[in-house]
C-alpha positions, 0 to 999 in steps of 0.5 A: 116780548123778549124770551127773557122778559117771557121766562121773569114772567113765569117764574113769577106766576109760579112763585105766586100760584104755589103760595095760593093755590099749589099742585095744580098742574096744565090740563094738557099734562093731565089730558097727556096723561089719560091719553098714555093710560089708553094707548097701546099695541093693539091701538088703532088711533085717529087723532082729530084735529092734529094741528102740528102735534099730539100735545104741546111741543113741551110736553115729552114723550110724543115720538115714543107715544106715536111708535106704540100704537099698530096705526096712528093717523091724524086729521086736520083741517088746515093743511098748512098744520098738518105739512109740519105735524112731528110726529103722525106720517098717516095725515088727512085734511078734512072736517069732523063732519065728514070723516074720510075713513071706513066704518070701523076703521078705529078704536079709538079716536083723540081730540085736544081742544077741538070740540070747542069748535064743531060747530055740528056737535051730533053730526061729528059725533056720529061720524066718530061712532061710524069709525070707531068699532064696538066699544071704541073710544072718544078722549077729548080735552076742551074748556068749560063754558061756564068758567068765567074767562070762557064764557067771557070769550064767548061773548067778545068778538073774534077779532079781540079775542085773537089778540088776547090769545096772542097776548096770553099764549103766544100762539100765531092768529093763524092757529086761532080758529072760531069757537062755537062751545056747542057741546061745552058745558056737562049737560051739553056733553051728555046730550051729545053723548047720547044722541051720537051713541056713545055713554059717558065712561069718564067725565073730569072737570079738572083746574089748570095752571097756566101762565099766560093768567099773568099777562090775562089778568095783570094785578088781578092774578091773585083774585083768580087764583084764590077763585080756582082755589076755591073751585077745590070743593066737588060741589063747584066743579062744574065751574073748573076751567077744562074737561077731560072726557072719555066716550065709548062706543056700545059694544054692539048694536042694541 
C-alpha cells in the first residue's frame, strides 16, 4: 500500500469516527500519558519488553522522557529490537521470567503491549515484585480479551492473524510475537496481582481510536463504531478494547 493511498485512508476513518463516536483517542496516547504522570528524577526505571521504543515512533516526547528519570534500562527478548531501540542506552536481552537484575533494583517497571504474551503470568510477576523496591510500581498496557476482535484472535491461528496485523497495522511479521492472553481479562489481573504480591492501584479499561479498523472491518466500520460507541456506558466496560493498569508493590513485607 502506497503511503498516499495509507494517508486517503486515515483521513477517511476520522472523518467517520468523529460523526459516530468522536474524542476518543489510541490507547498508546493514553498509556503515554500515565507513564509521564509517574516518571520523574528519582525514577528508577525497567522497561519491559522494549522493542524498538518506549511508545510508537509517532507519539513525541520519548528522548525528553528518557532524560528524566536517575536510571532507565530496557529489556527485550529480541536482540534484533533492541540493536535499533531510539532512545534506552542501558539495554538487555532476556525474558520476564527470569529477569537479569538485583532484588530492588527498580522502582518502577513499564510493559506496553507485553502481558498479552507472558505465557507465566504469576512467574513474571514474581520476578517483577523481586526487582522492584517496596512500594514500586507495575504500569501496563495491553488488550482485553473479551473485546470481540481479541477474542476472535485468539482463537484464529498465528499464521493468519500475522497477515491481519500486517494488513491493519503495517507492522513487519517479524515484530508479531505469540500471544497467550493469560492475564487478559479483569479477573485474570486481579488474580495475578494477588498471587505475585502486588494490589491494584489503578485498573482502566479504556476505548482506542485506531485506523487500521478501516482496512479490518471494510464496510462494516461503521457497526463497530457505533458498537465501541455504546461501549461508553460504565456497566459494559469490561468489553472496552485495552487496559491501562497500575500495580504496586507493598510498602513492606507484611
Amino acid at each position: 500500500m502506497t503511503e498516499a493511498l495509507r494517508a486517503r485512508l486515515e483521513q477517511l476513518y476520522w472523518d467517520i469516527e468523529s460523526r459516530i463516536d468522536p474524542g476518543v483517542v489510541s490507547s498508546q496516547n493514553t498509556y503515554a500519558d500515565t507513564i509521564q504522570m509517574y516518571v520523574g528524577p528519582h525514577s528508577r526505571w525497567l522497561d519491559l519488553g522494549c522493542g524498538r521504543s518506549i511508545f510508537p515512533d509517532w507519539i513525541e516526547g520519548q528522548q525528553e522522557l528518557a532524560t528524566r528519570p536517575e536510571l532507565i534500562a530496557g529489556i527485550d527478548y529480541s536482540w534484533s529490537s533492541l540493536r535499533q531501540h531510539n532512545s534506552i542506552r542501558k539495554l538487555a536481552c532476556g525474558d520476564t521470567a527470569h529477569l537479569p537484575f538485583r532484588a530492588g533494583a527498580f522502582n518502577l517497571i513499564t510493559a506496553n503491549m507485553v502481558f498479552e504474551h507472558l505465557a507465566d503470568p504469576a512467574q513474571s510477576l514474581r520476578e517483577m515484585n523481586r526487582i522492584l523496591e517496596p512500594g514500586g510500581l507495575v504500569i501496563f498496557h495491553t488488550p482485553n480479551l473479551w473485546h470481540f476482535p481479541i477474542l476472535a484472535a485468539s482463537l484464529i491461528p498465528d499464521a493468519i492473524k500475522r497477515k491481519l496485523v500486517l494488513l491493519s497495522e503495517g507492522r513487519a511479521e517479524s515484530d508479531i510475537f505469540p500471544t497467550h492472553y493469560r492475564i487478559n481479562t479483569r479477573r485474570d489481573i486481579e488474580r495475578f496481582a494477588a498471587a505475585g504480591g502486588f494490589h491494584i492501584k489503578r485498573l482502566d479499561r479504556v476505548s482506542t481510536s485506531s485506523t487500521g479498523d478501516l482496512l479490518l472491518y471494510g464496510p462494516f466500520l461503521v457497526f463497530a463504531l457505533l458498537w465501541r460507541r455504546l461501549l461508553r456506558r460504565e456497566s459494559l466496560q469490561d468489553l472496552r478494547s485495552n487496559f491501562i493498569v497500575i500495580l504496586q508493590k507493598a510498602q513492606q513485607a507484611v
